[in-house]
C-alpha positions in Angstrom: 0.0 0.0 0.0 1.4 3.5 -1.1 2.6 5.7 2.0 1.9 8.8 2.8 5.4 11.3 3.8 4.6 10.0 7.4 4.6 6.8 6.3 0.8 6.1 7.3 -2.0 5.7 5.0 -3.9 8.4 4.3 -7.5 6.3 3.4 -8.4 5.1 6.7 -7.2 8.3 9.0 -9.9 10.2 10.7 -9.3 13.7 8.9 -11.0 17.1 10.0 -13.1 18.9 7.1 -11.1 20.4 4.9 -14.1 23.0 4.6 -15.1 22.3 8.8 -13.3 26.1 10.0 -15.5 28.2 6.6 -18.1 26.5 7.9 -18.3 27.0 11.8 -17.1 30.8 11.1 -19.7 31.5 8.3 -17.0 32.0 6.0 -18.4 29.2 3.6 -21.2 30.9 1.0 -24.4 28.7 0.1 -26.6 29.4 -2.8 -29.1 30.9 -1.0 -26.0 34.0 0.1 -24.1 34.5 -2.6 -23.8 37.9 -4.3 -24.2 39.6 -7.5 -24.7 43.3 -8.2 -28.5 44.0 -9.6 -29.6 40.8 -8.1 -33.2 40.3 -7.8 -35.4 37.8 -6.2 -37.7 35.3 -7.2 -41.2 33.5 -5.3 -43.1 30.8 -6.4 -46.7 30.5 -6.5 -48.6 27.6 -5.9 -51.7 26.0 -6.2 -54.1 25.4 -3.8 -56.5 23.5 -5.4 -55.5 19.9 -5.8 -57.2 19.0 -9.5 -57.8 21.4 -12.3 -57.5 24.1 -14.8 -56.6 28.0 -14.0 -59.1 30.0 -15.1 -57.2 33.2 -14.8 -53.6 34.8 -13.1 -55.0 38.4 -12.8 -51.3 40.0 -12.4 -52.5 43.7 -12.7 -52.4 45.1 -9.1 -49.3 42.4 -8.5 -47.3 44.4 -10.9 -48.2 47.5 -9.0 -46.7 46.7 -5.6 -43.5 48.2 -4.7 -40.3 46.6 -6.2 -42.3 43.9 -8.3 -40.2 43.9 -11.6 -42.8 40.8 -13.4 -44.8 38.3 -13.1 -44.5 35.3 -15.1 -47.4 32.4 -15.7 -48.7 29.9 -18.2 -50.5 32.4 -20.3 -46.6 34.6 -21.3 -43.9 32.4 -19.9 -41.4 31.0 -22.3 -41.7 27.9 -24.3 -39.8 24.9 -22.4 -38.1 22.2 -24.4 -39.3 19.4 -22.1 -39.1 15.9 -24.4 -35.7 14.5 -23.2 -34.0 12.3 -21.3 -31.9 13.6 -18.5 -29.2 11.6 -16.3 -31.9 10.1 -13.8 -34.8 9.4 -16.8 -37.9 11.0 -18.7 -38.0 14.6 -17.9 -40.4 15.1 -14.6 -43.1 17.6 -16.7 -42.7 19.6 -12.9 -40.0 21.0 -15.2 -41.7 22.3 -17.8 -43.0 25.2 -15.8 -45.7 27.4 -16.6 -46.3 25.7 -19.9 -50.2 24.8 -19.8 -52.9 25.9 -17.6 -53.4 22.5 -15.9 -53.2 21.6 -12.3 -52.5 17.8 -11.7 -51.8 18.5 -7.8 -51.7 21.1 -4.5 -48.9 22.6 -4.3 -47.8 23.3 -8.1 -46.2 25.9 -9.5 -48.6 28.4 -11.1 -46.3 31.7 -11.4 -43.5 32.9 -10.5 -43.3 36.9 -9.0 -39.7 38.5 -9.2 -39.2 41.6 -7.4 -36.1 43.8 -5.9 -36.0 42.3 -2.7 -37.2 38.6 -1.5 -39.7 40.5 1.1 -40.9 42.1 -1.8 -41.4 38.8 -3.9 -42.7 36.9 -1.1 -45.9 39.2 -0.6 -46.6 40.0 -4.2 -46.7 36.5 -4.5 -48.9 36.0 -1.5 -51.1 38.7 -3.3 -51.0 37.4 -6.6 -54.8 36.5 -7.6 -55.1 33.0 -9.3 -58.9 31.5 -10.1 -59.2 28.0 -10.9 -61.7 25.5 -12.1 -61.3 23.2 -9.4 -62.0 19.1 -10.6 -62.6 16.2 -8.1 -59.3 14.8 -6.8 -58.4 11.6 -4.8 -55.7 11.5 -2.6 -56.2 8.3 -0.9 -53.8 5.4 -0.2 -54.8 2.6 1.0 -54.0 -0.8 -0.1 -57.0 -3.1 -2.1 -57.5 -0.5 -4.7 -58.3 -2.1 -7.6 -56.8 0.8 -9.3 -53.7 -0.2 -8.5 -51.3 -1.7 -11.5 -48.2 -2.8 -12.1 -45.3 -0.7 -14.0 -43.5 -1.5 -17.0 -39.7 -2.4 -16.4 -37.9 -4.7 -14.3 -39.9 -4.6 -11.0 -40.9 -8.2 -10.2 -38.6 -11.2 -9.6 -39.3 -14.7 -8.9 -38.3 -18.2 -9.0 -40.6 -21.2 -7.4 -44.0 -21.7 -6.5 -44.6 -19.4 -3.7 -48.2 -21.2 -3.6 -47.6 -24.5 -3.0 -44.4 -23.6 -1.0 -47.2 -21.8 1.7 -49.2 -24.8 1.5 -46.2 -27.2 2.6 -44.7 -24.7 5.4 -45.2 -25.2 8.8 -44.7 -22.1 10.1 -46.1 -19.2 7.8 -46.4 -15.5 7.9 -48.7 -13.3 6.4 -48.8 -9.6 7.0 -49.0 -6.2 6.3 -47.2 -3.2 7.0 -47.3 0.3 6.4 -45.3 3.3 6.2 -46.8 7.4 5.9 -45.3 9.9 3.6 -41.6 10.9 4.6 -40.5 14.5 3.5 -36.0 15.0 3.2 -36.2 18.8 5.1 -32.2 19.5 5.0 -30.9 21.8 6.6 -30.5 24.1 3.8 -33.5 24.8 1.1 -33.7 24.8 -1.8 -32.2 27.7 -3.8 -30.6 28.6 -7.0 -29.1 32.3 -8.7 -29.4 32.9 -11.9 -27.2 34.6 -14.5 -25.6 35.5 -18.1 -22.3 36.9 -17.8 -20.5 37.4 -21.2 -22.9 34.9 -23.0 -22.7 32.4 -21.1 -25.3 31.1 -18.1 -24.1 30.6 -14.5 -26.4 28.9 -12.0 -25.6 28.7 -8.5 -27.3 26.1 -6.8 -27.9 23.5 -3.7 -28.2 20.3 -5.7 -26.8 16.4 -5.5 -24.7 16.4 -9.3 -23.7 20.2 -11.2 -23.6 18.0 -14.6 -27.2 16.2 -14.4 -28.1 19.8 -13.4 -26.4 21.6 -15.9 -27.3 18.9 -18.8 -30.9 19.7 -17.6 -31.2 22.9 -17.7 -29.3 23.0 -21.2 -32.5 21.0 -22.7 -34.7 22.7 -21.0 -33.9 25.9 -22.9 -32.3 24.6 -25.8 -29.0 26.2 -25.1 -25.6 24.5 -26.1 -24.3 23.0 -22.9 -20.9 24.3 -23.3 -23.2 28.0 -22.7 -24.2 26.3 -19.2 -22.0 26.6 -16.1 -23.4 25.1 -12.6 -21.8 25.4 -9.2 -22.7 24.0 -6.0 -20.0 24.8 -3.9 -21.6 24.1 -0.2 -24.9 21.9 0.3 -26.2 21.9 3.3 -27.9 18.6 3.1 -30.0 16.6 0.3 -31.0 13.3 1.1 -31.9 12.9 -2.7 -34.6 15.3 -3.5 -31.5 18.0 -4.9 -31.9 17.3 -8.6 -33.4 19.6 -11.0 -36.4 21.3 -9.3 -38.7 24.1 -10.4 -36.8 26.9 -8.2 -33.7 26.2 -10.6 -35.9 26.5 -14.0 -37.9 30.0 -12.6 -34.3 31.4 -11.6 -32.9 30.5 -15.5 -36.1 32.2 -16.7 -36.4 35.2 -15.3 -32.6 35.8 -14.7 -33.0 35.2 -18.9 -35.8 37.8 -19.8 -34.6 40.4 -17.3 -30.7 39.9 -18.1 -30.0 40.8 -14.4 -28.9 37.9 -11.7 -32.3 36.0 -10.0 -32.2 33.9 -7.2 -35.5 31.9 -6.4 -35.2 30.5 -2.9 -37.8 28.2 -1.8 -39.6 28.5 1.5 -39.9 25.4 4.2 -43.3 25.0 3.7 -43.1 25.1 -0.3 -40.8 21.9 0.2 -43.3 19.5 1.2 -44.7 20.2 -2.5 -42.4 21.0 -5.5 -38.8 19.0 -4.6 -40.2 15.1 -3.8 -40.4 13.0 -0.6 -40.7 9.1 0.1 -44.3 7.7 -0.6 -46.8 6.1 1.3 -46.3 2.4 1.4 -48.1 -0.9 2.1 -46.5 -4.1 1.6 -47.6 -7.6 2.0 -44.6 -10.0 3.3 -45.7 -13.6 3.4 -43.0 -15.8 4.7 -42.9 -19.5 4.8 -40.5 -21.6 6.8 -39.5 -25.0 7.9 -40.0 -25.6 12.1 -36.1 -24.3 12.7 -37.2 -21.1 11.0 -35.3 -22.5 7.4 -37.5 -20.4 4.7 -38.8 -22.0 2.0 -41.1 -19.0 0.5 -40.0 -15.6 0.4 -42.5 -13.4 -1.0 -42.8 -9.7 -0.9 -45.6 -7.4 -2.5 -45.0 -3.3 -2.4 -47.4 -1.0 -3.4 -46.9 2.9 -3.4 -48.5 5.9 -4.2 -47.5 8.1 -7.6 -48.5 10.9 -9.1 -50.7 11.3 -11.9 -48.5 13.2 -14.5 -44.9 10.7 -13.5 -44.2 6.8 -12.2 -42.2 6.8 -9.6 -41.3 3.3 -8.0 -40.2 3.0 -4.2 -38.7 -0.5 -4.5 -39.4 -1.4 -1.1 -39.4 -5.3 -2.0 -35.7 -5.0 -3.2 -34.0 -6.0 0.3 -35.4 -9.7 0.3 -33.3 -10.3 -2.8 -30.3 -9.9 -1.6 -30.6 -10.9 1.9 -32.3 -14.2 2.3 -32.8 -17.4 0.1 -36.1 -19.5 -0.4 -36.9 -22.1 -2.6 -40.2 -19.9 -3.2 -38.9 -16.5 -4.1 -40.9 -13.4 -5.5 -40.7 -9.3 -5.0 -42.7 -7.4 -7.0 -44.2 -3.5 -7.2 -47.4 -1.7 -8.0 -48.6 1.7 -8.4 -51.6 3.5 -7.4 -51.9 6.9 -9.3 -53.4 9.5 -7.1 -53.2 13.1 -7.4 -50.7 13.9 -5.4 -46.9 15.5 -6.4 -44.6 12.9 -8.3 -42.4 11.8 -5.0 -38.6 11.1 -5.7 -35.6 9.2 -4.0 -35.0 9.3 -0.1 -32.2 8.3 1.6 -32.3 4.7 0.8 -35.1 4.5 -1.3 -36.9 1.5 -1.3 -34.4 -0.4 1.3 -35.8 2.3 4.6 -39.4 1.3 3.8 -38.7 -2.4 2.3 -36.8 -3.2 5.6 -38.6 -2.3 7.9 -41.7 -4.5 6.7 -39.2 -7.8 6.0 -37.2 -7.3 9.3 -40.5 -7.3 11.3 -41.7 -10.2 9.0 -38.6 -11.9 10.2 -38.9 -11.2 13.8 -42.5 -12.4 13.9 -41.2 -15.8 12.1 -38.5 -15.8 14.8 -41.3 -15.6 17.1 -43.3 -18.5 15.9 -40.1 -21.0 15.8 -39.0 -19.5 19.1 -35.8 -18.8 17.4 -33.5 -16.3 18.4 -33.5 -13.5 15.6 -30.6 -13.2 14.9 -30.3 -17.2 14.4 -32.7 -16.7 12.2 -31.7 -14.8 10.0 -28.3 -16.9 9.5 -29.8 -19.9 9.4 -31.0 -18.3 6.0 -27.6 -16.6 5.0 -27.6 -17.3 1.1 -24.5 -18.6 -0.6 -24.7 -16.8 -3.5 -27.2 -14.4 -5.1 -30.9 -15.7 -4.2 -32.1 -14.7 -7.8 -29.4 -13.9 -9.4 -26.7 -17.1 -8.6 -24.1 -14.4 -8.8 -21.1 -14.2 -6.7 -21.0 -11.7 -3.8 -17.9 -9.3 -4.1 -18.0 -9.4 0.0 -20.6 -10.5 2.4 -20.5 -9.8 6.5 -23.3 -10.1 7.5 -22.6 -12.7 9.7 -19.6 -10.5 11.1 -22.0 -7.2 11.6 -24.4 -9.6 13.6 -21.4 -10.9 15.6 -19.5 -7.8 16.6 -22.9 -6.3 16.9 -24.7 -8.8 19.5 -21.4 -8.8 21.5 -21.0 -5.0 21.5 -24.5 -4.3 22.2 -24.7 -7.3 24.9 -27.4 -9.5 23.2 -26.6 -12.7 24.4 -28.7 -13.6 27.6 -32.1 -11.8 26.5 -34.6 -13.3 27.5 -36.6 -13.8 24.8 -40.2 -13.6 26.2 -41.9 -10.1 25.2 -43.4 -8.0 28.0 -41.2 -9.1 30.8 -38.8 -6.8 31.8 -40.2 -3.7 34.1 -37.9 -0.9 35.4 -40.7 0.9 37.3 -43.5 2.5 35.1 -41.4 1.4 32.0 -40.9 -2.0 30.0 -38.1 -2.6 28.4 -37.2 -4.5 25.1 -34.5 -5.2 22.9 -34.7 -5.6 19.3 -32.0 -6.1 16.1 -32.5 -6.2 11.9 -30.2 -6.8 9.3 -29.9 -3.9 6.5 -28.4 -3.8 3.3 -27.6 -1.6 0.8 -26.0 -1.9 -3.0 -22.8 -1.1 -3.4 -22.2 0.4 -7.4 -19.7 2.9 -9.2 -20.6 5.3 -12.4 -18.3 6.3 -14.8 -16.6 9.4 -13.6 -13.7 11.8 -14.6 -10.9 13.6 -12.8 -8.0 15.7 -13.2 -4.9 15.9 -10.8 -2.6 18.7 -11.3 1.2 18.7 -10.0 1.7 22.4 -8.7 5.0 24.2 -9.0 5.4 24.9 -5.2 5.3 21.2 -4.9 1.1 21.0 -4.1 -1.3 19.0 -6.0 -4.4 20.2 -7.4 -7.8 17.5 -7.4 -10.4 18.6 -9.8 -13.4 16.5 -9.4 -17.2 16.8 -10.3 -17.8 15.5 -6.4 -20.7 17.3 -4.9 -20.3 17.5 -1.4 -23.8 17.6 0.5 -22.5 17.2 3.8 -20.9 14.6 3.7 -16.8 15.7 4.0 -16.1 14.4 -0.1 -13.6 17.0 -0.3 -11.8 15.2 2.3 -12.3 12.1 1.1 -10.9 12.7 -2.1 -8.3 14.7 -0.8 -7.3 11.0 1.5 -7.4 9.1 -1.9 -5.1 11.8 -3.7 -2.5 11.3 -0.6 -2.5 7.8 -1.2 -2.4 7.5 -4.7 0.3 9.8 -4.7 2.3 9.1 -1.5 2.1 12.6 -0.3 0.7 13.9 2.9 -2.4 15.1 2.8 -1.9 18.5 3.5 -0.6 18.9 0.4 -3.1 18.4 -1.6 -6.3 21.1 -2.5 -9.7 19.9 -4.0 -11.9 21.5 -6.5 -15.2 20.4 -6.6 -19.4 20.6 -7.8 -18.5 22.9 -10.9 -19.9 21.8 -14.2 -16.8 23.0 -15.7 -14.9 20.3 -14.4 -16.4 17.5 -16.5 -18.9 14.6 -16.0 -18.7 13.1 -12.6 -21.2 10.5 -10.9 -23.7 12.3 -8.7 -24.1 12.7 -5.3 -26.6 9.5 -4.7 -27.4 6.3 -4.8 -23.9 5.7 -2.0 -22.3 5.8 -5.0 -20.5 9.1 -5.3 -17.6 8.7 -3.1 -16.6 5.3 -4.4 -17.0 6.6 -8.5 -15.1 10.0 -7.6 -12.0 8.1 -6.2 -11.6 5.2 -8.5 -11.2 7.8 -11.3 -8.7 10.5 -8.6 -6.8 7.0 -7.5 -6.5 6.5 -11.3 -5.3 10.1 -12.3 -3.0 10.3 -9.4 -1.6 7.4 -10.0 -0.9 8.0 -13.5 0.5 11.4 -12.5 2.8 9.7 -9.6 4.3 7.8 -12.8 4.8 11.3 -14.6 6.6 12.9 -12.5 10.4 12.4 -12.6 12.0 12.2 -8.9 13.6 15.4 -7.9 13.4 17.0 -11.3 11.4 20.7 -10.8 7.7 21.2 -11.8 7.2 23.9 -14.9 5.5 27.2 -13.7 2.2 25.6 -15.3 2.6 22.6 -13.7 2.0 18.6 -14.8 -1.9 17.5 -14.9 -3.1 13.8 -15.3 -6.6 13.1 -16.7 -8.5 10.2 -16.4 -11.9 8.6 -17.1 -13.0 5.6 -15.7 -15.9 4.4 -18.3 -13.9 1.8 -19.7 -12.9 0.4 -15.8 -16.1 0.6 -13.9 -18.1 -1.2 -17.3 -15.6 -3.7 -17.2 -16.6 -4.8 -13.2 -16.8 -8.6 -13.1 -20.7 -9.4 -13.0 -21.3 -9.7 -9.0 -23.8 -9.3 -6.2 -22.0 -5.7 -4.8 -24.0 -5.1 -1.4 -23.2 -3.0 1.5 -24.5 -4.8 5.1 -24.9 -4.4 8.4 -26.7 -5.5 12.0 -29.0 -2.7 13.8 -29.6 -2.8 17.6 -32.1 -0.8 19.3 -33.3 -0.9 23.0 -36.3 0.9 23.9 -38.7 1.7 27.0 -42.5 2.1 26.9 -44.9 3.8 29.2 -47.9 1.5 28.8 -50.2 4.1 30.7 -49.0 7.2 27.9 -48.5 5.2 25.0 -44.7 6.8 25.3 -41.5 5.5 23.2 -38.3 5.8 24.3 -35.5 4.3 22.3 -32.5 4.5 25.0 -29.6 2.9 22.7 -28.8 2.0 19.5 -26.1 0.3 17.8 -25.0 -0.7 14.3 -22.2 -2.4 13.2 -21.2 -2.1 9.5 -19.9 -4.1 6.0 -19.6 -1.1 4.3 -16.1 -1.2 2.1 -13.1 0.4 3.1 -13.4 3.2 5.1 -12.0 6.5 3.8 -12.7 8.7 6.7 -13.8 7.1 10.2 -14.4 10.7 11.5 -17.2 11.6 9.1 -18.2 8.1 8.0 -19.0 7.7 11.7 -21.0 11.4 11.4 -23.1 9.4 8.2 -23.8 6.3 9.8 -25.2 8.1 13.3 -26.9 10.4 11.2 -28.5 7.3 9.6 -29.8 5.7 12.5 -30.8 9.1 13.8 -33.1 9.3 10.9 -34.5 5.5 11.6 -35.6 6.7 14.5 -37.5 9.5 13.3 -38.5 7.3 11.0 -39.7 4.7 13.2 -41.5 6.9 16.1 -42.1 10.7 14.3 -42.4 11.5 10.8 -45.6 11.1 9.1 -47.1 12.9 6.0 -50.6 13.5 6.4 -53.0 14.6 3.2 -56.3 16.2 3.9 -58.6 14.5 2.1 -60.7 17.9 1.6 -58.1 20.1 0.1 -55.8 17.0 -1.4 -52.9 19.0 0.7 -50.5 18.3 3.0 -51.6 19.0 6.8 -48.9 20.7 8.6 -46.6 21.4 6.4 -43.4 22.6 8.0 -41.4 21.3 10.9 -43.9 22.6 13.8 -46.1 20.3 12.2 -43.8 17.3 10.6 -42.3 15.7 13.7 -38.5 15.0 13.4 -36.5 13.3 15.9 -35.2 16.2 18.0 -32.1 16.5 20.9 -33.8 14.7 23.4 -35.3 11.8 21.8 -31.7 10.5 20.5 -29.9 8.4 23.0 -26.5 6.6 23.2 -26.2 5.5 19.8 -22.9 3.7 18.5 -21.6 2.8 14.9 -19.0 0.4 14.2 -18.1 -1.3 11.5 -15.8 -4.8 10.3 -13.4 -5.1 8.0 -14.6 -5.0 4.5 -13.0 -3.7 1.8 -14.2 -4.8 -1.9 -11.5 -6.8 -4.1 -12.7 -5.5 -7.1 -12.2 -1.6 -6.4 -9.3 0.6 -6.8 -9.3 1.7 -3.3 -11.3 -0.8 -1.8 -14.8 1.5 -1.3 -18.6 0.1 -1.1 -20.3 3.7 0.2 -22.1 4.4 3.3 -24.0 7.4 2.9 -27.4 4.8 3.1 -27.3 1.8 5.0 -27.4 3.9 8.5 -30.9 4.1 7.9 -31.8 1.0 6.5 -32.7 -1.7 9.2 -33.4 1.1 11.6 -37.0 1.5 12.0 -37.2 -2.3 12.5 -34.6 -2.7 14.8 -37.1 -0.1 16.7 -40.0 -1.7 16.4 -39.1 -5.2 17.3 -37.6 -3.9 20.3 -41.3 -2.1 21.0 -42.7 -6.0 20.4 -40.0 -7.1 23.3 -40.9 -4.9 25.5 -45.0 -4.9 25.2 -45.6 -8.2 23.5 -47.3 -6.5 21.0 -46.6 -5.8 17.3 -46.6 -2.7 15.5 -47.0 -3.2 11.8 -47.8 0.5 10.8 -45.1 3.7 10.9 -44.9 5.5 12.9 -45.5 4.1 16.3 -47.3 6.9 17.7 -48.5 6.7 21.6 -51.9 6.8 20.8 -51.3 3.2 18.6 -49.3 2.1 21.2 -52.1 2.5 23.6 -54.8 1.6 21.2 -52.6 -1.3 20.3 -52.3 -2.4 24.2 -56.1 -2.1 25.2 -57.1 -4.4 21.7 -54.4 -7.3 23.1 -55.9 -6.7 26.4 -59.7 -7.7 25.4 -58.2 -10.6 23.7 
């Protein structure tokens, strides 16, 4: 392994921020703060009727009020070039804003009010007048609909008779679980500023990948891409709703027919509508098993909620194919269109929901064989791919559940629910298994040897909070043998060429396979002791050809989830008091902030698992408190002693050895939460989130039975 000048390895070395000092001091500029002289400010408007057609945008006395500068709508906004195919798919038509007088859903864009000063924008746009022919609307999930269908593409798997298997198991299970809408809320909204500067467009912005923005945006209004520059220097968060959004478009449009900088900055309340958020779920998990708990049927129905003008798929069932074999085997997905806004990925999408209804399946089946859960589920370890046959690259589970139960002192539980009092509480114990895939994109970097004897990283990395600057800037180190203090990043600028996006957990491991590879090629370059010209040596490289030529394996991220909780049985009250994961995540680049992602994970599992819930009201087809007095978030006090560890791990078949860990904290979490809440009451909780007022429902319906 290469050596740094201290002769330690850089990858591996917990590393402060590069960026951690701007940040703390203020010194660091987000989108929504940067400066241009003549810059102007943008507010959207938004429907409030759920299904319809506006009849009229009356912007007369709008255009009257002090500093408005225009007012733009679907009766004089620009023609959008919307029939394309951007990085993530079909354009969302959320993008083509303004372009026809229809209404598909509360909460949609109908104009867009630009004035000199955002106070200014924000109550000409609370002014603005907008009638509407309002249409019937449904909003309503629930599983059973026979509306319900099932999407074109690869969303069902199966091998066996999952029928007959039932019929020939003697322990079955067969139940239903359900999780509410879950809305991202970062830190940081959603903003973007807008402007031409000699020809050429520059967009500012808060998003997850400057080239799928950029390439976007480019489309959208028909400009040549080289015309298009995007920067997203700080992001204060993202979670996967920071793609292309309306805020972005309405900046490019009015920054374009005023020729003066624009900056649309979305409020709090305006993201529960226009930038995504996990659907509503319910999924049927039928399990089959021999007497020791051995499966024999594995199969998993998901249905979720979409919107009428996109398909969006929350593979929920996904997890079941990689994590346990069955002779009996099928996942599959449907769709209910409602009309509701198109939702988009959240932090593990498909894997937060689709484990928490499969790891509570599991624990019920432990429950019925009156098998230890965690025997359980490696009894049913698979050798290979369940579906697939393929070769895992790496697989710990087993490891995770080991380091796990002895960190987190599992062994001598007593398994019997409902038994252990510590005065008005009772007390449970519950674990999960999680997993995660583990991919790389084709990505591009540049590594520049500097004259003063520093090196120069260029990547298209997009750092939402994650520390990628210092990640890469650890790779460069190692690949070139140099301490890390001598090397400076450059990152999120479109200019810097096409780069894997922030997503997916696949952005740290694509961005340094292609810096390893540029280092490395530089390292070669570079003559020992001979000086570095004035414009110094630069290495390119491009990792298409590499990551396409990945031998055909199952590539999987895993881990073990612990939780331990308390319940007041007379309040309905949930306390988790610990939690602890243990992780199979690759090599580790940075412990100090990969620690920071995995106990922000499990953080958000149990948010997940005891507060957030999107309600609609089925009235006004909008969501009912939106904003975070009304969307409950795990706050301060309801996070408790919570550990992450991890095992060794790396993958064989990467440069530097990475998997990505910027999901599996959450996945597994939930469950973990609510199988402890079935230790400690004896009574399962199939539906998210575990509210007191379930909890005590819950209780007084197990009492009268």
């Amino acid at each position: 392994m290469t050596a740094t000048a201290e002769g330690k390895s850089a990858v591996g070395t917990a590393h402060v921020r590069l960026e951690g000092l701007d940040k703390v001091t203020g010194a660091a500029v987000y989108a929504g703060e940067v400066h241009f002289d003549g810059l102007a400010h943008g507010c959207l408007v938004l429907s409030t009727v759920a299904r319809g057609r506006i009849r009229s945008v009356d912007a007369g006395p709008v255009l009257a009020m002090p500093g408005v500068l225009d007012v733009w709508h679907h009766g004089n906004a620009p023609r959008l070039n919307t029939d394309f195919v951007g990085m993530l798919g079909p354009t969302d038509p959320l993008l083509g804003l303004f372009q026809n007088d229809r209404v598909p859903h509360a909460g949609w864009p109908v104009a867009l009010v630009v004035a000199e000063t955002p106070e200014q924008a924000r109550e000409a746009a609370d002014s603005l007048a907008v009638e509407y022919e309002a249409e019937p609307h449904d909003v309503e999930f629930t599983a059973g609909r026979p509306e319900a269908y099932t999407p074109g593409g690869t969303v069902e798997t199966s091998k066996g008779d999952v029928e007959a298997g039932l019929a020939a198991s003697a322990v079955v299970v067969d139940a239903e679980y359900t999780t509410p809408e879950e809305y991202h809320n970062s830190m940081e909204p959603h903003a973007a500023t807008a402007r031409w500067e000699g020809g050429r467009l520059e967009l500012v912005d808060s998003n997850q990948g400057t080239p799928m923005v950029a390439g976007d945006i480019a489309q959208l209004f028909s400009l040549d891409p080289e015309s298009v520059r995007v920067r997203a220097e700080h992001v204060g968060g993202a979670f996967g709703n920071k793609g292309t959004r309306p805020h972005q478009v309405a900046a490019v449009m009015a920054a374009t027919a005023l020729r003066r900088p624009v900056r649309v900055a979305l409020t709090r309340r305006q993201l529960f509508s226009v930038v995504g958020y996990r659907p509503a779920t319910a999924q049927r998990v039928r399990l089959g098993a021999d007497p020791d708990g051995r499966l024999r049927v594995l199969d998993h129905l998901a249905l979720n909620q979409t919107s009428t003008t996109s398909e969006y798929v929350e593979a929920s069932a996904s997890p079941g194919r990689t994590l346990y074999d069955a002779d009996a085997h099928r996942t599959s997905h449907r769709l209910l269109r409602l009309d509701v806004p198109t939702p988009t990925f959240m932090r593990a999408p498909g894997e937060a929901p689709g484990s928490f209804a499969l790891e509570s399946a599991l624990d019920e089946l432990a429950e019925k064989c009156g098998v230890d859960p965690i025997e359980l589920r490696l009894r049913n370890e698979p050798e290979a791919g369940p579906l697939s046959g393929l070769p895992f690259s790496s697989r710990n589970l087993r490891a995770c559940f080991e380091e796990g139960a002895r960190r987190f002192g599992w062994a001598g539980r007593d398994p019997r629910p409902g038994v252990r009092r510590e005065g008005r509480w009772l007390v449970g114990t519950g674990t999960a298994a999680a997993t995660f895939p583990s991919g790389a994109a084709p990505s591009t970097a540049a590594v520049t040897a500097e004259a003063d004897g520093s090196f120069t990283v260029g990547v298209n990395a997009s750092d939402i909070g994650t520390g990628a600057r210092t990640a890469m800037a650890l790779v460069a180190a190692e690949a070139l043998g140099v301490d890390t203090d001598a090397v400076r990043v450059r990152i999120a600028d479109s200019d810097l060429g096409p780069a894997m996006i922030a997503g997916g957990s696949m952005g740290t491991r694509s961005w340094a396979w292609a810096v390893s590879a540029a280092a490395r090629e530089l390292r070669e370059r570079l003559v020992p002791g001979a000086p570095v010209p004035a414009e110094g040596v630069t290495a390119r490289s491009d990792t298409g050809e590499a990551v396409g030529a990945l031998p055909q394996k199952e590539r999987y991220s895993f881990a073990s989830q612990f939780a331990e909780v308390a319940v007041d049985p007379a309040t309905g009250e949930v306390r988790v008091r610990r939690m602890l994961g243990t992780f199979a995540a690759g090599r580790i680049v940075n412990p100090l902030t990969a620690r920071s992602q995995l106990l922000g994970g499990m953080v958000w599992g149990i948010s997940m698992a005891l507060h957030e819930e999107g309600a609609r009201d089925q009235a006004s087809g909008g969501i009912v408190g939106g904003d975070l007095a009304g969307y409950h978030v795990a706050a301060n006090a309801d996070v408790p002693a919570v550990e992450a560890h991890w095992v060794d791990d790396p993958d064989p078949d990467d440069p530097v050895g990475i998997k990505g860990i910027g999901e599996i904290g959450i996945v597994g979490a939930a469950a973990a939460i609510a199988n402890a809440v079935w230790h400690a009451t004896g009574v399962r909780h199939r539906h998210l989130p575990i509210r007191p007022d379930r909890v005590l429902t819950a209780g007084q319906e197990a009492a009268k039975a």
